[in-house]
C-alpha positions as CSV (number, residue, x, y, z in Angstrom):
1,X,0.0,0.0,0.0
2,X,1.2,3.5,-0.6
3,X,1.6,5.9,2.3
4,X,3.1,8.5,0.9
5,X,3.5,10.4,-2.4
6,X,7.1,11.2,-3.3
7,X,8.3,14.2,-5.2
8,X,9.9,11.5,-7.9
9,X,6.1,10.3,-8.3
10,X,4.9,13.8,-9.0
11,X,7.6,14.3,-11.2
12,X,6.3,10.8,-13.1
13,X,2.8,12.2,-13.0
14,X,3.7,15.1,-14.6
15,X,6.0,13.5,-17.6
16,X,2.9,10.9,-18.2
17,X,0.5,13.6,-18.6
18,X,2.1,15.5,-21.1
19,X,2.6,12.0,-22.8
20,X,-1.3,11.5,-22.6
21,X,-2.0,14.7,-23.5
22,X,0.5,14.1,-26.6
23,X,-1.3,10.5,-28.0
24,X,-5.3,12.3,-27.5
25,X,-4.3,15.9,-28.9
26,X,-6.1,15.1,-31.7
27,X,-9.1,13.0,-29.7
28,X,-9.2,16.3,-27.5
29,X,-9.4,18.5,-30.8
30,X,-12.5,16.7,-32.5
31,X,-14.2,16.9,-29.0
32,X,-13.2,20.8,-28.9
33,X,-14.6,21.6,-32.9
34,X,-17.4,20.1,-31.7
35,X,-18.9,22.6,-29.0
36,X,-15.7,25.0,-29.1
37,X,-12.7,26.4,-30.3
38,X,-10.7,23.1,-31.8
39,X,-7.7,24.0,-30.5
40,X,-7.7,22.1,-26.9
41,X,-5.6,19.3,-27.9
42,X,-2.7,21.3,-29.3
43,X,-3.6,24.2,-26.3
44,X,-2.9,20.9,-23.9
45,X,0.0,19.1,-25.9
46,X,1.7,22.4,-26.5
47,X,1.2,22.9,-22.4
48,X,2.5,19.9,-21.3
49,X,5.6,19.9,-23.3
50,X,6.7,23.3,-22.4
51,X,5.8,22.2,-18.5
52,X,8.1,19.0,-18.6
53,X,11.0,21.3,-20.3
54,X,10.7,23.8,-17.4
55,X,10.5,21.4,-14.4
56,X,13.2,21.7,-11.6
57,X,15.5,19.7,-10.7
58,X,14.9,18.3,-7.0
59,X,12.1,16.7,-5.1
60,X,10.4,19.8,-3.6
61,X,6.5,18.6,-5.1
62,X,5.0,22.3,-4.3
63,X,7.9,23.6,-6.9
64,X,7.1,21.1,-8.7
65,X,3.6,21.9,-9.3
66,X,4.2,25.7,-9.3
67,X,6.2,25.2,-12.8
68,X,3.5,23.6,-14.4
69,X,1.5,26.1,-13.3
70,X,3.5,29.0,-14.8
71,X,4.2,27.0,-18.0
72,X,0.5,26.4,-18.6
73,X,-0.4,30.1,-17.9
74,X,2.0,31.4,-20.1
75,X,2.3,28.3,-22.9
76,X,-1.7,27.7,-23.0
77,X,-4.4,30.1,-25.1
78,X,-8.0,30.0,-24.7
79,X,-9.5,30.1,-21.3
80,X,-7.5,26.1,-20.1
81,X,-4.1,27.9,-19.2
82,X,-5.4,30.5,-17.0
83,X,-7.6,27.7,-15.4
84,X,-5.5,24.5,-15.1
85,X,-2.9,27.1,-14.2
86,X,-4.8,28.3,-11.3
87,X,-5.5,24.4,-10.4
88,X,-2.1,23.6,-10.4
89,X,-1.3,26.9,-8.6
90,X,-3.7,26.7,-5.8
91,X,-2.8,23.4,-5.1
92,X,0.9,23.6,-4.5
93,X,0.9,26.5,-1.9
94,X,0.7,24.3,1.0
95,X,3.2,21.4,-0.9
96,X,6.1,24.0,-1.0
97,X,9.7,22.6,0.5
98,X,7.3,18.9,0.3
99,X,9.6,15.9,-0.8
100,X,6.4,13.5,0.0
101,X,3.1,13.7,0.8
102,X,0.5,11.7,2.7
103,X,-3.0,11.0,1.6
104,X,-4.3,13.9,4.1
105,X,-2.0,16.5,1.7
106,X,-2.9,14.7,-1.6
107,X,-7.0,15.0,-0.6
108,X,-6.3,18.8,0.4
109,X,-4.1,19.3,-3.1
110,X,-7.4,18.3,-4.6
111,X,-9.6,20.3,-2.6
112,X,-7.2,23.2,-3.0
113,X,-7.2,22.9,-7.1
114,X,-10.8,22.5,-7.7
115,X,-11.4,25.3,-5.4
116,X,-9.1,27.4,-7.3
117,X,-10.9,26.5,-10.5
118,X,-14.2,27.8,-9.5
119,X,-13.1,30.9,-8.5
120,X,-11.2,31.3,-11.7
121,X,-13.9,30.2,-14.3
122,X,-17.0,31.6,-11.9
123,X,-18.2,28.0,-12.4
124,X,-19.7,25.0,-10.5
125,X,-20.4,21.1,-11.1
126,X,-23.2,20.2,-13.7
127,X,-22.2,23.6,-16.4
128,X,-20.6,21.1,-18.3
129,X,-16.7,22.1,-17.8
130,X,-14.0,20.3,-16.2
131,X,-15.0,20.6,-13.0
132,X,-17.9,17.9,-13.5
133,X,-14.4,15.4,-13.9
134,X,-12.7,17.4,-11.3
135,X,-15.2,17.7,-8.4
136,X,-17.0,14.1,-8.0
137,X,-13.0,13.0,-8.6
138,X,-11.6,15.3,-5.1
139,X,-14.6,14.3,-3.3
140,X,-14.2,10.3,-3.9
141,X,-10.6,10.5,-2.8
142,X,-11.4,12.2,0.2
143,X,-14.0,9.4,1.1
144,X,-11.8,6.5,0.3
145,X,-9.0,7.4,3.6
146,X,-6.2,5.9,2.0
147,X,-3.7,6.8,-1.3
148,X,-4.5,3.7,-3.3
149,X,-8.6,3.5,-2.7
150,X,-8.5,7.1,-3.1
151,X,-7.0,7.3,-6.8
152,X,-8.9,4.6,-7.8
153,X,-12.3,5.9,-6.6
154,X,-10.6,9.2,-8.2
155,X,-10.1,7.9,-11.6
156,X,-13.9,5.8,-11.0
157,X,-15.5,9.0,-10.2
158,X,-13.6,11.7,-12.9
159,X,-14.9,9.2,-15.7
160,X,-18.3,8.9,-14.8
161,X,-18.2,13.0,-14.7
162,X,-16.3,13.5,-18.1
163,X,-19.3,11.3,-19.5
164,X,-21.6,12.6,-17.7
165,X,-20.8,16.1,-19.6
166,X,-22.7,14.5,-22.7
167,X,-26.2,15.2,-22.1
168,X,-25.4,18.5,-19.8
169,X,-26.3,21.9,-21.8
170,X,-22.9,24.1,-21.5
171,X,-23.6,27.0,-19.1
172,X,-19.5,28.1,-19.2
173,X,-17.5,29.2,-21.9
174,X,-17.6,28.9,-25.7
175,X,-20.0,26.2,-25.1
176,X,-22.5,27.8,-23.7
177,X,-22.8,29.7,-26.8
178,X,-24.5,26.9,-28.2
179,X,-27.1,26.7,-26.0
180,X,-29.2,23.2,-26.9
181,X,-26.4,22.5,-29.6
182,X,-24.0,21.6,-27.0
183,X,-25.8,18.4,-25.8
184,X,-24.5,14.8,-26.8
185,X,-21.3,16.0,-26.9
186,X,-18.6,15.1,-24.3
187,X,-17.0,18.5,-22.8
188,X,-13.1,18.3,-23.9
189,X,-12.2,19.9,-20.7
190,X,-13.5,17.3,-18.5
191,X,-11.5,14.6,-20.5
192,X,-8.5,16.5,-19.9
193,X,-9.5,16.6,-16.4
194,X,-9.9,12.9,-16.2
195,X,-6.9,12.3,-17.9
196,X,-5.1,14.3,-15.7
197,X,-6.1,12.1,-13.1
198,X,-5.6,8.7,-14.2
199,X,-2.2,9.6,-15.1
200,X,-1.8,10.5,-11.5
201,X,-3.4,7.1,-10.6
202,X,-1.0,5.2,-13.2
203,X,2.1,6.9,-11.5
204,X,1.3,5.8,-8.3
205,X,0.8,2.2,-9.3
206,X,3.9,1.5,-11.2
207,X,6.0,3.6,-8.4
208,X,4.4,1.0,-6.2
């Protein structure tokens, strides 16, 4: 069972991301000309590669997580840089000078980030965004008590909210322009979201 998260698991997390975010740019594009601007795939690929090239060196997982905070704010257009900036930002404050974390830190991490999210996108669960993959995703981890249950339930839960975007009318962003258009389609922010994620989850097991 993992206790505790280590900065060199973070550090994984963050160079399997970019890898996901690099094989489903184009997946992440369709789902964006769909109900947006097409351009979230490359916005995300583009992201993550410029995050992996600025990481530090060390172990500190709040430095970490600041960099790809500033790399996504300053690599990423449309409104996903500003907002998984934010989440990345938010989260880290309380990780600074952190080479490992316990579940406790990792739920609060969560907590922190989606907070930070709604206060940057004015948004909420069920406006068909990514917080419909991030919220149900924090709040099974915190309900699960330990690292392993928790991603899992994570992953479980970020999934079942990325597809439950499909029938949703968009109330945020681009979207919402739409108006009944933007039903049956799956919200490419949310998949990002849940990708995200169950890279995290997929770090965790093969650090294991």
């Amino acid at each position: 069972m993992t206790e505790m998260l280590t900065g060199a698991t973070v550090r994984k997390w963050i160079e399997k991301t970019a890898a996901v975010m690099a094989e489903n740019r184009t997946y992440l594009t369709e789902l964006d000309k769909a109900i947006g601007d097409a351009d979230h795939g490359n916005n995300m690929d583009r992201g993550f590669k410029a995050v992996v090239e600025k990481l530090p060196e060390g172990d500190d997982i709040g430095a970490l997580l600041k960099a790809v905070s500033m790399a996504l704010i300053s690599k990423v257009g449309g409104a996903a840089g500003p907002l998984y900036g934010t989440m990345f930002l938010q989260g880290s404050k309380p990780l600074m000078g952190k080479s490992e974390i316990s579940f406790e830190e990792l739920a609060q991490f969560f907590e922190d980030a989606v907070a930070g999210v709604k206060m940057r996108g004015k948004a909420e669960a069920g406006e068909k965004t990514m917080l419909d993959a991030l919220v149900p995703a924090a709040e099974a981890f915190r309900k699960a008590g330990d690292l392993d249950a928790g991603l899992k339930a994570a992953v479980e839960a970020a999934e079942q909210g990325m597809k439950d975007t499909i029938p949703m009318i968009a109330k945020k962003g681009r979207a919402s322009y739409l108006g009944e258009r933007s039903r049956d389609h799956q919200d490419p922010g949310a998949t990002s979201s849940y990708m995200i994620v169950k890279a995290l989850e997929d770090a965790v097991s093969e650090a294991a």
